[in-house]
N, C-alpha and C positions, 0 to 999 in steps of 0.2 A: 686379451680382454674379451671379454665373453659378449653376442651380441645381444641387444637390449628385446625383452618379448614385444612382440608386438601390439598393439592397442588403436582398436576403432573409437574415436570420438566422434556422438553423433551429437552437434550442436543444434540445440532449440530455438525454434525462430517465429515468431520475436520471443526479444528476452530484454532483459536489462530496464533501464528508463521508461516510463511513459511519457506522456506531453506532461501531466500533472507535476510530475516528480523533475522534470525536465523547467520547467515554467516556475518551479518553489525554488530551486539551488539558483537559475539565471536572476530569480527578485533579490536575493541573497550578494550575489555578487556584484548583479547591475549596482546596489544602495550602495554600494562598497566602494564601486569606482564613480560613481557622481557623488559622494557623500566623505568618502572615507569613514575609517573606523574610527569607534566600531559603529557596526551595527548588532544590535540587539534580538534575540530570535526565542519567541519565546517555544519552548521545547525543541529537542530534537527536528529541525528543518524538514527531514525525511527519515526514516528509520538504517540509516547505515554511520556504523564507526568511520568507515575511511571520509564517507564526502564530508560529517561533522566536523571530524578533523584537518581537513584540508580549510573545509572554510574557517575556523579555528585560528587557523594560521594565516588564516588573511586578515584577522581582523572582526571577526563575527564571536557576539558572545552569547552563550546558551543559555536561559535559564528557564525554571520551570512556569517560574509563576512572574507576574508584573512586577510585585514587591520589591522582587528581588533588584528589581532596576531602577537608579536613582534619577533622581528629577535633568529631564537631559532634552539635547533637539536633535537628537541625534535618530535614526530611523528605528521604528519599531518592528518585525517581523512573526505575523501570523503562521504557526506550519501548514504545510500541504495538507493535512491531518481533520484541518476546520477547528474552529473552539466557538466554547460556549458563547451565548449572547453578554454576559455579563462582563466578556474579557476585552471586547470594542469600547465598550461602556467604560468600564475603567480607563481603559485608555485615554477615553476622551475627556473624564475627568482630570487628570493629569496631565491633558495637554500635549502628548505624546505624538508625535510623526508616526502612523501606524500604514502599514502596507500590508494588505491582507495575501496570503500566499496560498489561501486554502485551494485544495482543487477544483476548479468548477465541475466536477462530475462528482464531488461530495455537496457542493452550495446548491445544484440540482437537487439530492436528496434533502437540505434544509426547506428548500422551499415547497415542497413535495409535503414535508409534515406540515409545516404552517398551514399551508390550504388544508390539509384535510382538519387542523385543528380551530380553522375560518369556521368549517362547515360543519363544525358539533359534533367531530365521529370522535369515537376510542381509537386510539394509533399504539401499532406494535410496531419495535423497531428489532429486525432480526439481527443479531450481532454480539460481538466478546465484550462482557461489561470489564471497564476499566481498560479497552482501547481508545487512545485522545481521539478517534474519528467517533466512535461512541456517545463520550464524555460531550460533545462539540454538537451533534445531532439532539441527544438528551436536553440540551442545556439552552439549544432554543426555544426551548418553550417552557411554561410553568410547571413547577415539579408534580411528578403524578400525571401528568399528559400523555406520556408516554409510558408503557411499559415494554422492560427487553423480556424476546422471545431469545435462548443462547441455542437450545435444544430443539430435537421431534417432540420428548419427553414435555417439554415446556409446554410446546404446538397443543401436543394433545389434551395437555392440565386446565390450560386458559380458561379461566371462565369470564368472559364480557361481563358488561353492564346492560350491554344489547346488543347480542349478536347481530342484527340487524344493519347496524351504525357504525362498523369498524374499518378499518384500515391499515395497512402496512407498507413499511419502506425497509428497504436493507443495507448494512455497512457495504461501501464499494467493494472489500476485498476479500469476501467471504470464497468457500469452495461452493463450485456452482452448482454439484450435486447434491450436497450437504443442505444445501440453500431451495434446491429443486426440493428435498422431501419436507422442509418443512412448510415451504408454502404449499405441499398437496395437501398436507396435515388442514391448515387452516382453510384452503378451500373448502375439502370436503367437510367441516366440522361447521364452518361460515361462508355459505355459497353469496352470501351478499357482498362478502368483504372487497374492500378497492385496493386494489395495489398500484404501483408505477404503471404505465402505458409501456415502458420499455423497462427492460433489468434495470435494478439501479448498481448490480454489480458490473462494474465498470467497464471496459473495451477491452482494458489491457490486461484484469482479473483474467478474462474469460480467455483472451490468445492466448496468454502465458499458458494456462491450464492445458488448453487444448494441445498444445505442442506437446507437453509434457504426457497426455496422453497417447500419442502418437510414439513416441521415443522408448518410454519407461516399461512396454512389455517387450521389446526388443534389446534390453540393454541388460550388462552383468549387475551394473551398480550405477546407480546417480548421484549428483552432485548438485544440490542447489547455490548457488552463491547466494547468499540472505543473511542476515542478521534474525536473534533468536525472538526480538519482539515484532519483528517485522511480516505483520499480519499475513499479505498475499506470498511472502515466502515460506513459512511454514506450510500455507495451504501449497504451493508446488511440492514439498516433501511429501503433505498427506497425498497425495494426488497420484504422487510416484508410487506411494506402496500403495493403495489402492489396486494400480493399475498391475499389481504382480512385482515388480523391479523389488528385490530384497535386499539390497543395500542401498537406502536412501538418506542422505545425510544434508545437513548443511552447513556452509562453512564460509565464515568473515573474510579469512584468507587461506593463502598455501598453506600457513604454518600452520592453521586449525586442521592437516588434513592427516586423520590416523590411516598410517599407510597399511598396519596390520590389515583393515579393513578390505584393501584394495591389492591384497596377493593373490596371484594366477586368474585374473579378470583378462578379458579379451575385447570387450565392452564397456564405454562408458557413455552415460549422457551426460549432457553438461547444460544449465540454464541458468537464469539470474532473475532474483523477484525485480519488481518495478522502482526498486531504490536502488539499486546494486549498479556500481559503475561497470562499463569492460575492460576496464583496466586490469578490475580485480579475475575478470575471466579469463584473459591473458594471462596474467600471473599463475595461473591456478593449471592451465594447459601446458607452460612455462615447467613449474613444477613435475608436472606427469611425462616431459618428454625429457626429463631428465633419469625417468626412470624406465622408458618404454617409446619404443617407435612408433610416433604418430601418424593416423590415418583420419583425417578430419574431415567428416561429413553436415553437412547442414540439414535440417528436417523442417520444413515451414509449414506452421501454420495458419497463417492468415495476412497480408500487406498490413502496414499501419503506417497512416500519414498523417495522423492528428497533431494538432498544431494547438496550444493554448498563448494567448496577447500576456504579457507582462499586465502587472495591475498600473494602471492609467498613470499615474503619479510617475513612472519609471519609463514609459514609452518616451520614445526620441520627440514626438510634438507634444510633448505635453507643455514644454516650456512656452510654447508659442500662443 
């Protein structure tokens, strides 16, 4: 039997979960076990196949829209994602047990547009139209309040109503680069405009990125663990080739992994967006030490110890 080549995996650090994505799947299960099923969740919970399906299986039902769910007391569930103003509402016409699960570092950017839309300015919202974190920022406020910036190309087009009076906020999971040049675009073009006080792209956007920084010009090929609508993973793939790494893919699980892809590599990096469990990362290193002898290195960069509360209704005193 011939011996296996050998293979450096440099592991990105952090990676996987954030407190967000960590704080929507615990509201998902906490309703599950005070409540039993099901519970109700409208869209996708987090953007991954395996945890949908896991909760799936406990009892959690998916759907896109309210409609879809019949008149019940059973628990409603907001995604990590945020939604529209119209979809609490609804809720509360129908009487509905709603638990909002949105991230508080996306309710940060909601309330971020409301004030500046308090204060009479034009608001730009930089981000992928037809992402539910989008959809959910848009929808707070009256139609035409906002416009999306997607592009530079955009950045540079805009034409205000008064350059003077404008403003912008950006989706948490954009690329940070991508995001860097078009707010220089709008600087330079609108030196008046307000933006957040702090990035509104989010903690764990920005570590994920930066590892993957770190990793992707030292490596033969990467691997993102990510689902294909899952915004901040994709941006870890752009990010990888970006950074030089010419084999950068992403991949749900082991079985999505074309091994053509991965002949006579000596190097690999390996990461996970912010929905992506480690089980699935396991699985996937699992797979590759069955075809090559592993040498597993960690590359960190940055601690993260952020902690988000469960939504109040599901805290342990909330009974009392």
């Amino acid at each position: 039997m011939q011996p296996k080549p050998p293979l450096k995996i440099l592991l990105c650090s952090p990676r996987g979960f954030c407190a967000g994505v960590v704080r929507a799947i615990d509201t998902v299960e906490r309703a599950l076990s005070l409540y039993g099923a099901p519970v109700y969740v409208r869209h996708e919970i987090v953007h991954n196949r395996y945890v949908v399906d896991s909760l799936r299986a406990k009892g959690a039902i998916f759907v896109e829209e309210l409609a879809e769910i019949p008149q019940t007391q059973a628990p409603v569930v907001f995604s990590a994602h945020g939604v529209p103003k119209s979809v609490p509402e609804e809720s509360l016409q129908r009487n509905f047990f709603s638990l909002d699960a949105t991230c508080p570092l996306v309710t940060k950017v909601h309330r971020e547009a409301a004030i500046h839309f308090k204060r009479g300015r034009e608001i730009l919202l930089i981000g992928h139209s037809h992402h539910p974190e989008v959809v959910g920022t848009l929808g707070q406020l009256p139609a035409g309040a906002v416009s999306l910036i997607e592009t530079a190309a955009d950045a540079a087009a805009y034409q205000p109503k008064d350059p003077d009076n404008l403003a912008f906020v950006t989706q948490t999971t954009l690329s940070i680069d991508d995001t860097a040049g078009i707010v220089a675009i709008l600087r330079q073009r609108f030196p008046n405009i307000s933006g957040p006080h702090k990035e509104d792209i989010c903690y764990a956007t920005t570590n994920r990125q930066a590892a993957v920084k770190k990793v992707a010009p030292i490596v033969d090929a990467m691997i993102v663990v990510g689902a294909p609508n899952s915004s901040n993973s994709q941006r870890l793939r752009e990010v990888a080739e970006r950074e030089g790494c010419k084999i950068a893919v992403l991949a749900q699980r082991a079985g999505d992994i074309d091994w053509t892809l991965f002949q006579g590599i000596t190097s690999l990096g390996l990461t996970a967006g912010a929905s992506a469990p480690e089980v699935i990362v396991e699985e996937i290193m699992g797979a590759f030490a069955e075809h090559y002898e592993l040498r597993v290195e960690t590359v960190s960069a940055a601690e993260e110890n952020e902690f988000f509360p469960l939504p109040r209704a599901l805290r342990p005193d909330a009974a009392e």
